[in-house]
N, C-alpha and C positions, 0 to 999 in steps of 0.2 A: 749485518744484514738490514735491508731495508726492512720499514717499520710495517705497511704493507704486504710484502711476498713470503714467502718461505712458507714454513710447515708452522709455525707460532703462534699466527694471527686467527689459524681456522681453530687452532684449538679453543685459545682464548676464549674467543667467540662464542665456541662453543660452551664453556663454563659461564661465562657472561649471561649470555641468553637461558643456560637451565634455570640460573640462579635468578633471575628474572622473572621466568615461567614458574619457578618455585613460589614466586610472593605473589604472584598472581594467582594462583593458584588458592592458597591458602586464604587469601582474599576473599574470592569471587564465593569461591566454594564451599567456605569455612563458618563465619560468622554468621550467627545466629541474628535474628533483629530484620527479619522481613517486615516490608510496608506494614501501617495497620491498614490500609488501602491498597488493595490490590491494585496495577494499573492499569489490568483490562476493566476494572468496576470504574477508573476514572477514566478510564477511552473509549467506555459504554456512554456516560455521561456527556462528554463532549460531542460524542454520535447523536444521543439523542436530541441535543439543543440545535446541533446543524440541521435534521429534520425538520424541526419546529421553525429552526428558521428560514429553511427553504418552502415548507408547508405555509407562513406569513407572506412570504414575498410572492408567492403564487396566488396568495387568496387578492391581495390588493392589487396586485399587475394585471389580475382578470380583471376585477370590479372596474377599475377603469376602463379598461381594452372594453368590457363589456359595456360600459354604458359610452363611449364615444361610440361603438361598433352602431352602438344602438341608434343614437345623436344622428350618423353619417347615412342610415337607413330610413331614417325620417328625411331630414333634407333630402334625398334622390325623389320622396314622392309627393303625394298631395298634402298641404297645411292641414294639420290634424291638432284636435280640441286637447287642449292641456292635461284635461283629467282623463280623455281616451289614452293619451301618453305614456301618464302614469299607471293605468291600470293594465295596459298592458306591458307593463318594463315589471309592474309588480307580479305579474301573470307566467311572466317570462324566466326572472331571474329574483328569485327569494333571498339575496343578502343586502338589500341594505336597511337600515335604520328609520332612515330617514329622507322620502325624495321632493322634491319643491322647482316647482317654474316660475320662472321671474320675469316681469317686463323689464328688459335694459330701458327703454324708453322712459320709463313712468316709476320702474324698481316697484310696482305694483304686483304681490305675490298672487299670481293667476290659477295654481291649483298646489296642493300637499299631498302628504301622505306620509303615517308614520309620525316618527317625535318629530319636534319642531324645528326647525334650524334657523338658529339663528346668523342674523346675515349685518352685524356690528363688523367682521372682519372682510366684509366685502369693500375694496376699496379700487382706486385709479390701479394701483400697483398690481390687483389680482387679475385688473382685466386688460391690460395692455401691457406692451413691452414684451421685452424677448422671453420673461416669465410667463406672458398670460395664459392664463387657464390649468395651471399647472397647481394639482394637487398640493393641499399643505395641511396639516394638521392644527384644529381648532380647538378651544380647551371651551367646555359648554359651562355656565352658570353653575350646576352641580359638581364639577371641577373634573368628570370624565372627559377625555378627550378624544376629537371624534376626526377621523379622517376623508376634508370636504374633498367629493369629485365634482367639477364643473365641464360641462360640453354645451355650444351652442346649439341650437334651435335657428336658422336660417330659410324662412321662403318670402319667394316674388311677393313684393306689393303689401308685406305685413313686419312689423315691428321686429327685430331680434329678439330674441327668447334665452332664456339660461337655466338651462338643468340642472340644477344642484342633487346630488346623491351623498346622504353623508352613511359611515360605518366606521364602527366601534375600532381599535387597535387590540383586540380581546386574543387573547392564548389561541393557535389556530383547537379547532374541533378533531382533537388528536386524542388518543387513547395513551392515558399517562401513569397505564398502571396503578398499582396499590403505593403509597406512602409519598409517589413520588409530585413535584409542584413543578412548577412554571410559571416565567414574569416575563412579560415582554417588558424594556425599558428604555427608556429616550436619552439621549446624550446629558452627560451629569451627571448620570444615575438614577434617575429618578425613574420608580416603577409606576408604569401606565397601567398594568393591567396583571391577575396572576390566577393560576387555576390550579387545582389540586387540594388546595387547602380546607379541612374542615370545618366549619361553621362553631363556634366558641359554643353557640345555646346547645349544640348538638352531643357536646363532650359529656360523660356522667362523674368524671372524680375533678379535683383540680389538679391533681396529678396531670392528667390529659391536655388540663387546659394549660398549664406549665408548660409542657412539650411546645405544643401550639404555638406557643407566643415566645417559645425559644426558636422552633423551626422560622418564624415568621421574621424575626430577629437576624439571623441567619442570613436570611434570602434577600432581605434590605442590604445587609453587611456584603454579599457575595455580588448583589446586581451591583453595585457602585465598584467592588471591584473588575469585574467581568466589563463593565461600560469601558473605565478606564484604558481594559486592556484592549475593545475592540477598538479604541480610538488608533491604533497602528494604519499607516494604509496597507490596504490587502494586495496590491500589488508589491510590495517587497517585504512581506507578511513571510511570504514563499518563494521557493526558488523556482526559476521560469522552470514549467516541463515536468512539476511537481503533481505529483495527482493525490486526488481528495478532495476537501471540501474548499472552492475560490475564495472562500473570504477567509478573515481573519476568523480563529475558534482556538479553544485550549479548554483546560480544568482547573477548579480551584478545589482547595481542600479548607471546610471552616472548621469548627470548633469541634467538641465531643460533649454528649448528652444521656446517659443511664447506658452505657457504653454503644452507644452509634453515633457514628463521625458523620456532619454533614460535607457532603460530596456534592461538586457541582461543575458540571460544562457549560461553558458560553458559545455563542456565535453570532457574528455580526452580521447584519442584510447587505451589510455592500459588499461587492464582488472583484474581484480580479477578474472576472470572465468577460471578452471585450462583447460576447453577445446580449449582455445584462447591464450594461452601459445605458439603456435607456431605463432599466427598469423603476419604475416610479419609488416601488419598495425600499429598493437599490440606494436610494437618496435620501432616504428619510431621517437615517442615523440611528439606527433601530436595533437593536440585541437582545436575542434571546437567551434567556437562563434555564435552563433544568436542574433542578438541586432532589437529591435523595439520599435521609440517611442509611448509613452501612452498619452493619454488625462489625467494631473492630476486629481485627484479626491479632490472634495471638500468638509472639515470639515464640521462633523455631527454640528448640532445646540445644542444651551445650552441646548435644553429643555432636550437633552439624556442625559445627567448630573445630570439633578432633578430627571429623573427616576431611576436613580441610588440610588442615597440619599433619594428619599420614598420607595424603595424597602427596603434600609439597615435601616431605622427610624423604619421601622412597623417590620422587623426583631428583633429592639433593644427591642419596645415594646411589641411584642409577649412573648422573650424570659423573660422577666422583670416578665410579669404574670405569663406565667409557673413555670420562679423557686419561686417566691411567692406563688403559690398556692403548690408546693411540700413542699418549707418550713414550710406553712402553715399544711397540713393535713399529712405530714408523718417526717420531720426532728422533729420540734417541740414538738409535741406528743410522739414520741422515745424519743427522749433526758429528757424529763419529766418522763415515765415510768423509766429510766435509772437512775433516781435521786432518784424515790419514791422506786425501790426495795433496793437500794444500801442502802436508809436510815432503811428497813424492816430488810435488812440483818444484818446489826448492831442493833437491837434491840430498835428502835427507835417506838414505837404503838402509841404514845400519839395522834396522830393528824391520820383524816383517807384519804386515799390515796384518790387522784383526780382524777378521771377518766375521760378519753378521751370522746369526745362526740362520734365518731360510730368508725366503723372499728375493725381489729384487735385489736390496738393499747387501745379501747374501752373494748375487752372481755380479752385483758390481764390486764389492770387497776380494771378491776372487780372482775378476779382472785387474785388479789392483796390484795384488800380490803378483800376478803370473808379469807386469809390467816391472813391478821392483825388479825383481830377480832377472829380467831381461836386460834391464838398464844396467845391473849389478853384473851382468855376466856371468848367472847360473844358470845356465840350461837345463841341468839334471829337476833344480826345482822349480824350474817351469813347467817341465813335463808333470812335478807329484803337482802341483795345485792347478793343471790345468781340467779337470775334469768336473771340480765342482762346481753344483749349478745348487740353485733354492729351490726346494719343493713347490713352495707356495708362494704365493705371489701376497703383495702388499693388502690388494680386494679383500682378500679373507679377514683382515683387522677391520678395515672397514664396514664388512657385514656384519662380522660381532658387534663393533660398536653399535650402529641401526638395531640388532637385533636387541640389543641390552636397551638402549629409549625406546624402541617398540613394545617392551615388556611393560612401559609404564602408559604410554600414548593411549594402545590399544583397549585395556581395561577401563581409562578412566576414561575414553570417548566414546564408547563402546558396553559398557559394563556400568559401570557409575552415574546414581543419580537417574536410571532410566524408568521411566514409566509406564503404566499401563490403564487398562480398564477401570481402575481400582480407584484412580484420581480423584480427588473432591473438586467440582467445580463449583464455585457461588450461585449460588441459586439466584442472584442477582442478575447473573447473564444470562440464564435460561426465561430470566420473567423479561428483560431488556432486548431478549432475541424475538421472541411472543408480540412485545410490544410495538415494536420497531416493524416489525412485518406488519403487523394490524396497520403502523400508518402508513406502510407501502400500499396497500390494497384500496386502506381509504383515497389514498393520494392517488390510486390508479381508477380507482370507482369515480372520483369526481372526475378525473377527466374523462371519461366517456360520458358522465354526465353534461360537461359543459360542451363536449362534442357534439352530443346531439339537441342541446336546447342553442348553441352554434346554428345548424341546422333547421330547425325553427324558425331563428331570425331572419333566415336567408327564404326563408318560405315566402314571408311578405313579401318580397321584391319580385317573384316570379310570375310572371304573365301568363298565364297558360294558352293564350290565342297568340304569342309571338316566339317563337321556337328561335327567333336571333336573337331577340332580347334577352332570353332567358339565360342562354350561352352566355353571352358577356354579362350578366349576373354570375353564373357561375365559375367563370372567367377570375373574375374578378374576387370570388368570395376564397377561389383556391390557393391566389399569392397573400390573402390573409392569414390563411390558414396552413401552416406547414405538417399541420396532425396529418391532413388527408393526400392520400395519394389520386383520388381521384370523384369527381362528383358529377351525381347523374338523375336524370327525371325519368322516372320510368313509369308508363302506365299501370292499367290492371291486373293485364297481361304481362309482368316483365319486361315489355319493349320499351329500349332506351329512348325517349322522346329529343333530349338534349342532354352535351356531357360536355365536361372539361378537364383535362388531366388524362390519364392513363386510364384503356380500354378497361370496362368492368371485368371484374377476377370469376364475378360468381354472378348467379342469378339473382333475382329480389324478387318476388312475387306475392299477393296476398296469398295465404293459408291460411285456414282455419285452426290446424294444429300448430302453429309457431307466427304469433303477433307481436310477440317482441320488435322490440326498436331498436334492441341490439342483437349481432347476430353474428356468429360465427362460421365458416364454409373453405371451402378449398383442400378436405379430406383427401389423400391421396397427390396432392402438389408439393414444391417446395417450400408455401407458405401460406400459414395460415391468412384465411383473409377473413376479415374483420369490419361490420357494417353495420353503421347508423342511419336510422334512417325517420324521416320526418313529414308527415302529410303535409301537402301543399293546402292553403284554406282557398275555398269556393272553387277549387277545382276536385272534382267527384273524380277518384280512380288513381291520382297522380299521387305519386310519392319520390321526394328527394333525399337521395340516398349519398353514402359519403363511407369510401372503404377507407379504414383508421390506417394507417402506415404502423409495419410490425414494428420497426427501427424505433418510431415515438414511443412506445410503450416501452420497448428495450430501456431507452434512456430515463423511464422514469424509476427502475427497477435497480436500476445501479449505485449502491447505497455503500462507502466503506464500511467495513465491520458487521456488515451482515455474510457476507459469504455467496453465496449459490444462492438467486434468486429466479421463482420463477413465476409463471400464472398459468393456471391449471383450468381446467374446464370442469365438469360435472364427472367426468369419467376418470379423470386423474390425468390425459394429456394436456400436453406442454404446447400452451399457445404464444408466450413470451417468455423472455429471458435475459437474464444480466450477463452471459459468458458464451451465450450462441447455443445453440440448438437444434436439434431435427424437428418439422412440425409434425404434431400429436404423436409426438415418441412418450412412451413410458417412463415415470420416474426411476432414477439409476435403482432404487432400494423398495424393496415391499415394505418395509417399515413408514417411509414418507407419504408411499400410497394410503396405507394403516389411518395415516396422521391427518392427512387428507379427506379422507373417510367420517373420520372420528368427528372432525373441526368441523362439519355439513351435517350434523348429526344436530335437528332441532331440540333447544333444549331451554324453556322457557318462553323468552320471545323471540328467539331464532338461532341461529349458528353462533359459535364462539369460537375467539381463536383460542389455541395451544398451543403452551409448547415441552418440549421434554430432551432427556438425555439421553443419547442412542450409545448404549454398549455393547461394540462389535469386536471381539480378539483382544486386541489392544489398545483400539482406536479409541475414541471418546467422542459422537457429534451432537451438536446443538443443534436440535429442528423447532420450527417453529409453524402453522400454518393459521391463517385467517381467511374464513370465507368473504364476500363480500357482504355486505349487511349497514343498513342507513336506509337513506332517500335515495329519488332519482331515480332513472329508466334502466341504468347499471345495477342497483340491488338485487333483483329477481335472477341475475344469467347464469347466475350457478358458479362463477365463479371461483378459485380459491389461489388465494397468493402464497406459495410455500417458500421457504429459505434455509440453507440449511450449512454451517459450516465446522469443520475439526476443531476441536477445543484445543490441537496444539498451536492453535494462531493467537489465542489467550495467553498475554501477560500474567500469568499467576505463577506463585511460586513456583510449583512442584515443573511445571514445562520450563520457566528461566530456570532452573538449578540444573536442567537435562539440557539445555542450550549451552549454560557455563562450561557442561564435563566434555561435550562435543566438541566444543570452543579451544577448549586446554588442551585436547587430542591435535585436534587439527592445527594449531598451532606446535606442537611436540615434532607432529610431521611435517611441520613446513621447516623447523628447527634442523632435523635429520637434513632434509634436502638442501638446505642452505648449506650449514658448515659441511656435512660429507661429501657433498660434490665438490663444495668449492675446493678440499682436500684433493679430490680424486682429480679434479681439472688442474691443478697448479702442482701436486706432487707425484700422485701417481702414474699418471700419463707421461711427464716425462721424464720419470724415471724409470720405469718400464722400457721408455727409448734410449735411458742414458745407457742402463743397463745390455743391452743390443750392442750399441756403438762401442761399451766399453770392451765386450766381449770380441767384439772384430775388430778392435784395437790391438788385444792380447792376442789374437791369432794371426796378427803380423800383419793388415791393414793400414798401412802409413799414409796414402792417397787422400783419405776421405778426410776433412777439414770438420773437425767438430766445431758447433756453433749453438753459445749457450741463450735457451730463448728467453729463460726467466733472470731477475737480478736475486736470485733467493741460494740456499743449498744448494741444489739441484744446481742451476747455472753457474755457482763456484764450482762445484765438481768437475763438471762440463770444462771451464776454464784449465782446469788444472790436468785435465784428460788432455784438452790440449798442448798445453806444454811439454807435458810427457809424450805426448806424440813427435812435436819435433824435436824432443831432446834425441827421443831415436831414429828419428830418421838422420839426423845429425851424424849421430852415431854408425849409422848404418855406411852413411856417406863417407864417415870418415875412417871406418872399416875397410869398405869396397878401393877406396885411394890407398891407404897403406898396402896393401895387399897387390894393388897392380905396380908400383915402388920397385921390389927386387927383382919380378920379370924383367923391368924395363933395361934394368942396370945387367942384368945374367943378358939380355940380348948385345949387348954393346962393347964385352969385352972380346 
């Protein structure tokens, strides 16, 4: 028989594969020896370093966007006094260090402010060429290193000007938890800058101060690794279409210290994303580290070992009986018929064929027999075998077999290793979920911050006595701006004076009860609408206003590994969101509202985020909420940024060990569906048809031309059915001739 068809191969298969799923099994499921690191505690880490370094490349891609914004606002109007400049850019926008106006002309330092910057690295090369004026980072005399922005200073009939702004490369202003540190670092490894760490004088045993200057140790040893590895480029980092974080990031694992391992994710500022291509940040060669030590985790017990090895034993002996029982009711039985027609076909009658006890297999061996004794010339026992038929058909072995691996699939996918409420999750991820949402909120607070001191900026430029001027001011400040959907001057009264963009959603009007500059509206719509808004100077009444686009927010809020993000109002509706939303729908859970509640509850010097473990039935979820709280015109709105997702998306043991038994099921079931159909497609089906044809063979059918479709059993049968077919029609032929013989000759004499 070919190597391929017949009934042999499916069995094989099938002992192949249990035995296979059996060491897998015993594998996956068995040994003891889990991470001392869990891997949701190292894809918390890698999380939190992509934050930090998304939160860096947003702090410096403003700083500049903000101070040319600034540069290009000056040039449109009257030549203004150096130190007017500076005070109002220091008025305006509180991040930098360091700001300084230069004569290009004379290089005569015209006004400062802040530390001093030094201007040794100013040279032909910073200010011409296809580089010039392009941010670079400067290393100052104290050996800090400070990152120079430069924007020209350009009016009629006056000297060129050069704005120097310098700022620190410092840990962005993130909330970094309890134990945990952070290092920004420059290509080579080398750490610019790190935050978390506690001060040596501060420690009371040397114990403490040991730790210290082990973790610090550490953090040196992990940035140089973490550099190294952001050196990949971030485009083939990842596979195109891949979602998460564009640039290169990963985890490292260092040493262990009074039993805690220091744990550490990296991320690097450059991007795969082709809309970050310009980003100044983008280019710096910049990686952020988050490192925090862990509680090691301690090896599972032997007994998860034996579970393994009587999962994979009663696998062995499942599969043992299955293929015995197919060998038994359908290889064996085939292979038999397969012998008895082949010895029919050759002319072989002496002895009468055996017939199967039920089944197909049953009504072809019968068909068989009632052919011998046709061929033979017994009719009497044609007539005794011609009535038996098989009870049962071949299906029935088949379903026993399925049923006998289902006995084992379903328990260990189903039953085994499964979890509930009861789980221990690392308290690591609940303070890592807490934390990560506080730098959502920050991250969502400063941008409304910088939206509406945005807005500010654009105030200068507005004419209040030219309503076309003003338009193309606002025109113009809209295709800078992709936050806004729409911007508008509105008087005392509400009335729109000048707009650009998309008709206003909501009213603006002064109140006495709501002076906020930030403001929410469009109760009862499909979305909330969302407004900044910023007095115009030396016009009495007027205010420029600037509805935030939901969509901008949405996208700040989309964080891997946090889950269900959303931002919430004073009430507990839902004003943004990571996954889509109803506006000011209720949260799905009273508990989050609870948490919501709780987090806005002043408590010191004002709200705090939390977070905690929600145990529902079975379920297990990580919430977290942070009100808004800091600076800026965004502090005060009440807001609260909640997050909230199922701990079975957690890498930790006890959910992989219920992944593995699920895994081993479903696989058990793909095992059945393979081998037993392929059985049921190649033997059953047509034999079943062989069985038909053989039978209207035996019932004197000679017409119909059997035709074998497989090269296996089956289509030797088939072969040999047909030979026996025209042995008797032969036969028949040569019956009906002799017989018309002596007529012919009794007519003739």
């Amino acid at each position: 028989m070919p190597l391929l068809g017949g009934i042999r191969p499916p069995i094989a298969l099938l002992c192949l594969l249990i035995l296979a799923l059996a060491g897998l099994t015993a594998k996956v499921l068995g040994p003891a020896g889990d991470p001392v690191v869990p891997k949701a505690v190292l894809g918390s880490q890698q999380h939190f370093a992509e934050d930090g370094a998304i939160a860096l490349r947003a702090s410096i891609d403003e700083r500049v966007t903000d101070l040319n914004r600034t540069a290009a606002a000056l040039n449109a109007g009257e030549p203004a006094d150096p130190e007017r400049v500076l005070s109002d850019l220091s008025n305006t926008y509180q991040k930098w260090t360091g700001t300084t106006v230069l004569d290009l002309e004379s290089g005569k330092i015209l006004a400062a402010r802040g530390e001093t910057i030094p201007l040794a690295w100013l040279d032909k090369d910073v200010l011409t060429g296809d580089h010039a004026l392009t941010p670079r980072m400067v290393r100052l005399e104290t050996g800090d290193v400070r990152l120079m922005t430069m924007a020209l200073l350009d009016w009629k009939d006056r000297p060129q000007e050069l704005l120097i702004a310098s700022n620190s490369l410092s840990v962005p202003a993130i909330n970094l938890g309890p134990f945990r540190s952070m290092a920004v670092v420059a290509r080579g490894g080398e750490v610019l800058a790190t935050a978390g760490f506690e001060q040596a004088e501060a420690l009371n045993s040397d114990a403490e101060r040991d730790e210290l200057a082990f973790l610090q140790k550490q953090m040196t040893r992990l940035s140089e690794r973490g550099a190294k590895e952001a050196e990949e480029d971030p485009v083939s980092a990842r596979e195109p279409g891949s979602r998460g974080y564009p640039g290169v990031s990963g985890t490292l694992l260092g040493d262990a210290y009074n039993g805690r391992v220091a744990t550490a994710g990296y991320a690097s500022l450059a991007s795969a994303d082709p809309e970050q291509r310009k980003s100044v940040g983008a280019g710096l060669g910049l990686t952020v580290v988050a490192m925090l030590p862990v509680v090691q985790e301690h090896a599972v017990g032997q007994e998860r070992e034996l579970y393994g090895l009587v999962a994979a034993g009663a696998l062995v002996v499942f599969g043992l009986l299955a293929a015995a029982l197919l060998w038994m009711a359908v290889q064996r039985p085939l292979l038999h018929l397969f012998l008895e027609s082949r010895r029919l076909a050759r002319g072989d009658l002496t002895r009468p064929v055996e017939i199967p006890r039920w089944g197909e297999t049953a009504r072809v061996g019968a068909a068989l027999e009632r052919l011998r004794t046709q061929l033979s010339g017994d009719a009497e026992a044609d007539r005794e075998t011609g009535g038996r038929k098989g009870r049962f058909g071949l299906r029935v072995p088949l379903a026993l077999t399925a049923v006998l691996l289902l006995l084992w699939c379903v328990p260990v996918g189903l039953l085994l290793n499964r979890t509930d409420a009861s789980v221990s999750v690392p308290s690591t991820m609940v303070n890592d979920q807490r934390d990560r949402t506080d730098l959502v909120a920050d991250r969502v607070r400063r941008a409304l911050n910088e939206a509406q001191a945005d807005l500010v900026s654009t105030t200068r430029l507005i004419d209040a006595d030219d309503p076309d001027a003003t338009t193309g001011v606002l025109d113009d400040a809209l295709r800078k701006h992709t936050r806004y959907g729409s911007l508008y001057v509105v008087d005392k009264g509400g009335d729109v004076v000048a707009r650009a963009g998309d008709e206003p959603s909501a009213d603006w009007s002064e109140d006495e009860k709501d002076a906020s500059l930030i403001r929410v509206a469009g109760e009862g719509g499909k979305k909330p609408v969302i407004q900044a808004g910023a007095a115009v100077p030396d016009a009495k009444g007027l205010t420029l206003v600037g509805e935030i686009r939901v969509e901008f927010l949405n996208s700040l809020l989309a964080r891997p590994g946090l889950g269900e993000v959303r931002v919430v109002d004073a009430k507990a509706r839902t004003i943004a969101g990571s996954n889509g939303f109803l506006a000011f729908e209720s949260l799905p859970r009273e508990s989050l509202t609870d948490l919501v509640r709780a987090g806005g509850v002043k408590a010191g010097a004002g709200p705090v985020e939390n977070g905690l473990l929600i145990r529902e039935g079975r379920s297990v979820t990580v919430a977290a909420a942070a009100p808004f709280s800091g600076g800026g015109v965004a502090a005060d709105v009440g807001w609260t940024v909640i997050s909230w997702q199922n701990a079975k998306h957690f890498e930790i043991a006890p959910y992989e060990r219920e992944d593995r038994s699920v895994l081993a099921g479903m696989l058990g079931l793909a095992l059945i569906v393979v081998c037993l159909g392929w059985i049921h497609l190649v033997v059953v089906r047509p034999l079943r048809a062989l069985a038909g044809g053989a039978e209207k063979l035996a019932d004197g059918d000679l017409k119909t031309v059997l035709y074998p479709r497989y090269h296996d059993e089956v289509g030797a049968v088939v072969r040999s059915l047909e030979l026996v077919r025209q042995q008797l029609q032969a036969r028949r032929q040569d019956q009906a001739r002799r017989s018309a013989e002596p007529r012919l000759g009794a007519g003739g004499r």
